[in-house]
N, C-alpha and C positions, 0 to 999 in steps of 0.2 A: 504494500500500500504506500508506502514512505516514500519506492524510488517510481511508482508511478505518480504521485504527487509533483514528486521533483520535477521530473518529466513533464507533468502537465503544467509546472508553474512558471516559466516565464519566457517563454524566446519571443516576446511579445513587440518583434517588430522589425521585419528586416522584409529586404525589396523582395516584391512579387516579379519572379520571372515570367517573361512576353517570350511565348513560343510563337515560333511564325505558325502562320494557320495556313494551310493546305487548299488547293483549290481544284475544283471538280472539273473547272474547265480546260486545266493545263492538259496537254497531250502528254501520252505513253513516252512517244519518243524526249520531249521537253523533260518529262522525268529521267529519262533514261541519261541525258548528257547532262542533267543537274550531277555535280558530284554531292555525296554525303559532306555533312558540315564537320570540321576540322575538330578535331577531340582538342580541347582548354589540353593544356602542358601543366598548369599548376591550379588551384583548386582558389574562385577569386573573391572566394569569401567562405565564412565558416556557416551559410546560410542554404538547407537544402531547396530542393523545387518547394514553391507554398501554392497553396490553393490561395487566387488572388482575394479570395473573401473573406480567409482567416483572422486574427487577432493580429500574427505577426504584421500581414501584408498591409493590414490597414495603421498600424503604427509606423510602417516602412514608408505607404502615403502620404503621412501628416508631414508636413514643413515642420509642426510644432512637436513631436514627439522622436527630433534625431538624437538627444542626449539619451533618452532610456532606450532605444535603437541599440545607439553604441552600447550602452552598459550590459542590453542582453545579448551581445556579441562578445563583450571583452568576459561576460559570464560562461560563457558556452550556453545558452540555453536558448535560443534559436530554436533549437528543431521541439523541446519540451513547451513553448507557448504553442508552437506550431499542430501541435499535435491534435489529433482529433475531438478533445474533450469530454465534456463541455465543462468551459471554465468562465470565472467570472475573474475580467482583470480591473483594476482601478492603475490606470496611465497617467502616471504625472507629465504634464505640459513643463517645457525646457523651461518656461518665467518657475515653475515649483523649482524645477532642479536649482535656479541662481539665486532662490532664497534661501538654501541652507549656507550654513558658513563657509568661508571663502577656502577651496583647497579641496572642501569633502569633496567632491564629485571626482576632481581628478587626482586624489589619495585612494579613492575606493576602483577605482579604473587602472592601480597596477596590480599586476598578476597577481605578488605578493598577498595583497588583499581581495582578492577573487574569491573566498570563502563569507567575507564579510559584505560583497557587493551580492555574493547571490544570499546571504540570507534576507538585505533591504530588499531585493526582486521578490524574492518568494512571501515576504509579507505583505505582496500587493497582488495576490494569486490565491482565488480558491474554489474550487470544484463545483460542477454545476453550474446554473444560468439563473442571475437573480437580477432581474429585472427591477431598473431605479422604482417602478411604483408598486412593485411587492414589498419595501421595505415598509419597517414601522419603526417608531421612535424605539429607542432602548435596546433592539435588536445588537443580538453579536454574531458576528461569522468566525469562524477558526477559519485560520489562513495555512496555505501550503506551507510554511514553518511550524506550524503546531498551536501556534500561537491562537488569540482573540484581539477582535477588534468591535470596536462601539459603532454604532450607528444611530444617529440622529436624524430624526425630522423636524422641521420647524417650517410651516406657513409653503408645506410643499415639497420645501426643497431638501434633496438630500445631503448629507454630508458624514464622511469617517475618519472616525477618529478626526475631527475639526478640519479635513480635509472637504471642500467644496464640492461635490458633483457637476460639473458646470455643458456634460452631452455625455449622450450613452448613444453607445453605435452598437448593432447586432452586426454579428459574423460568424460564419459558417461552424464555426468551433465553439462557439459561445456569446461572451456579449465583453465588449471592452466600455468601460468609465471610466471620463476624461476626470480626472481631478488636477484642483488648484496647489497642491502640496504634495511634498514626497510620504507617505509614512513610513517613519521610521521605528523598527521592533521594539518593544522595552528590554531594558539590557537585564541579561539571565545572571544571577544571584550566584 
């Protein structure tokens, strides 16, 4: 359960590959002198084929979501948001990332600290599809860390752990929510 957790908790954003599409009208012979497309010599990212509707692809979309992009790259966990689900992700927007204190974002983006960048990832990941207007005030999710988190309503709008809801996107894997802040785990004792 733990490493399928893992798995499903965060590659939550890298480019949706464009395969050419094929056309019915091309002739046999047209095929026949197309050569096969050139095999990549090195591998140009740590990012498999996505389904363009996923989680990942649609954070790979966003102009505003290429810092947690990078971070589920520099995590390895790509192909784990990527994955079938269904997951429920809360995406900090890069304005979240530049309000924590100056350094965290690119202290937690060396390798060194790749255990402490996928534990912030995975307490923004958790199984199943929870739909912003299923929530209710006081609600907790357990998060792909193990963890809890709060959930607040007030006058509508949602927000966790003091974190703003501010658009919820469906996708093929689950549902990704755009928040205003990163959250960050409470520190284990």
């Amino acid at each position: 359960m733990n490493k399928l957790v893992s798995t499903a908790s965060l590659g939550l954003v890298l480019v949706a590959c464009n395969s050419p599409q094929s056309s019915a009208a091309g002739s046999a012979t047209t095929a026949a002198a197309t050569p096969p497309p050139a095999k990549s010599q090195a591998p140009q990212s740590n990012m498999p084929p996505l389904d363009p509707k996923n989680i990942v692809s649609i954070a790979v979309g966003s102009k505003d979501h290429t810092t947690l992009v990078t971070a589920l790259k520099a995590a390895d966990y790509v192909p784990s948001v990527a994955n079938p689900g269904p997951l429920t992700v809360f995406a900090p927007t890069n304005a979240a990332f530049e309000k924590l204190p100056a350094g965290t974002v690119d202290g937690l983006l060396k390798p060194e600290k790749k255990e402490d960048l996928r534990g912030v990832l995975k307490y923004h990941v958790t199984t199943s599809v929870y739909e912003a207007e299923s929530f209710k005030d006081g609600d907790t999710l357990s998060m792909a860390d193990g963890q809890k988190t709060k959930i607040a309503v007030k006058d509508g709008k949602v927000s966790i752990n003091g974190a703003n809801v501010v658009a919820s996107i469906r996708a093929s894997n689950g549902i990704v929510h755009v928040v205003d802040a990163v959250l960050l785990p409470p520190k284990k004792e």
